[in-house]
N, C-alpha and C positions, 0 to 999 in steps of 0.2 A: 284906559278902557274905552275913551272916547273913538281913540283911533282904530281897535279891532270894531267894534258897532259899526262904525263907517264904511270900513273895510268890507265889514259882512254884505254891508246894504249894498255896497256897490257891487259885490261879485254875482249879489242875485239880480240887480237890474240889468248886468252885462250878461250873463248866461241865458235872460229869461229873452231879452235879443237877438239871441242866434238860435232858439229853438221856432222849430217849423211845425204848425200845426198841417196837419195830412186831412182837418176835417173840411167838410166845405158847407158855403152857409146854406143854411134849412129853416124856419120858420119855426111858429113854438110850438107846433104837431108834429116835429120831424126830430131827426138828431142824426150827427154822427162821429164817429171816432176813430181814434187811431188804436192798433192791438191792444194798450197799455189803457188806455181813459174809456171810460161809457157815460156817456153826457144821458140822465134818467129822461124818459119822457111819461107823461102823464096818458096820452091816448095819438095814435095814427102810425104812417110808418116807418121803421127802425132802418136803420144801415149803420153798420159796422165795418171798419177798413182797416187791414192790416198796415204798419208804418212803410210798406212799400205801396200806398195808394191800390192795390187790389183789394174789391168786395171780399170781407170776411161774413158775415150773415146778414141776413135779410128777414124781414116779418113786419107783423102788424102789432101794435100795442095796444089794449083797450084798458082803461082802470087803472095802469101800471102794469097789467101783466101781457103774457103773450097769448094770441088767438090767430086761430088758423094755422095753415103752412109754414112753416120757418123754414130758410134753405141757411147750408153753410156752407164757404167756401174754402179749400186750402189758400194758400201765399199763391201759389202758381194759376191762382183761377179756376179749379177745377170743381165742379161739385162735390164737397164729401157729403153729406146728409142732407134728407126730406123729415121731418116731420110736423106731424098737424097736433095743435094746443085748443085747450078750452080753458077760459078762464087761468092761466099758467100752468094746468095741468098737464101732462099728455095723452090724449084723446084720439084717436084715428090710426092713423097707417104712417109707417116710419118705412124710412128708407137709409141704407148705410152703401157706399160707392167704395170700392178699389180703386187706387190712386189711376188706374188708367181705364173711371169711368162705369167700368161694369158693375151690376150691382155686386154688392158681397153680403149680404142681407136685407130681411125686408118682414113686415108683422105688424102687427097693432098693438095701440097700447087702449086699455080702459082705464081710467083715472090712476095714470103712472104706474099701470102694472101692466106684463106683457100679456098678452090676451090671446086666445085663437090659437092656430098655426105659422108659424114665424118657417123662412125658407132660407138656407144660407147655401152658398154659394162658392168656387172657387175662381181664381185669378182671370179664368179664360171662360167665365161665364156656365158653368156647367153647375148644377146644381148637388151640394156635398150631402146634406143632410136636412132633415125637419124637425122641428121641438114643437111639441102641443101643448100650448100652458094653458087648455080647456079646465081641466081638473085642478093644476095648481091656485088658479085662482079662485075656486070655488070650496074649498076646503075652510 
């Protein structure tokens, strides 16, 4: 029994050897990680990196939660979404990108619910349709 315990211990000190953190150092208002891990932060601001070292999202943290702008990124760098937070909630104006950029939606949300007139969009930037969830969320 002695020898499997041994065994174990040494397969995780030689594994944990060859693995490669993608995060880089930040201070203890900051944080960041790799797709798989989110290191918490208490208050300032966030970045998140996918395991091929490209920004995955960005924001601010206040309290633990999110405030303001949040962006997020695909693997390849590309913007896919805007949205603005209050207090963790979602509050403001969202944004949703087509992998090449163009918007493909765009609206507000009032405390995590879609608000207003929201605009959607196709491939080549031309605008499909509009939903008004004036009424849905007053009901």
């Amino acid at each position: 029994m002695k020898i499997i315990n041994y065994f174990f211990c040494f397969s995780i000190v030689v594994s944990a050897s060859f693995c490669k953190n993608n995060s880089t150092p930040t201070d203890d208002k900051k944080t960041s990680s790799t797709i798989d891990t989110v290191t918490p932060v208490k208050d300032g601001p966030y970045t998140e990196y996918y395991s091929n070292g490209k920004l995955k999202a960005e924001g601010e943290i206040e309290n633990g939660l999110r405030e303001g702008t949040w962006i997020s990124y695909s693997a390849e760098g590309n913007i896919m979404s805007k949205c603005d937070y209050t207090k963790g909630v979602k509050n403001g104006n969202i944004e949703v990108f087509h992998p090449n950029g163009k918007t493909l939606y765009k609206g507000k949300f009032e405390n995590n619910k879609e608000a207003g007139v929201w605009e959607f969009y196709s491939n080549d930037g031309k605008k499909q349709k509009t939903k008004d969830y004036t009424l849905k969320n007053h009901l």
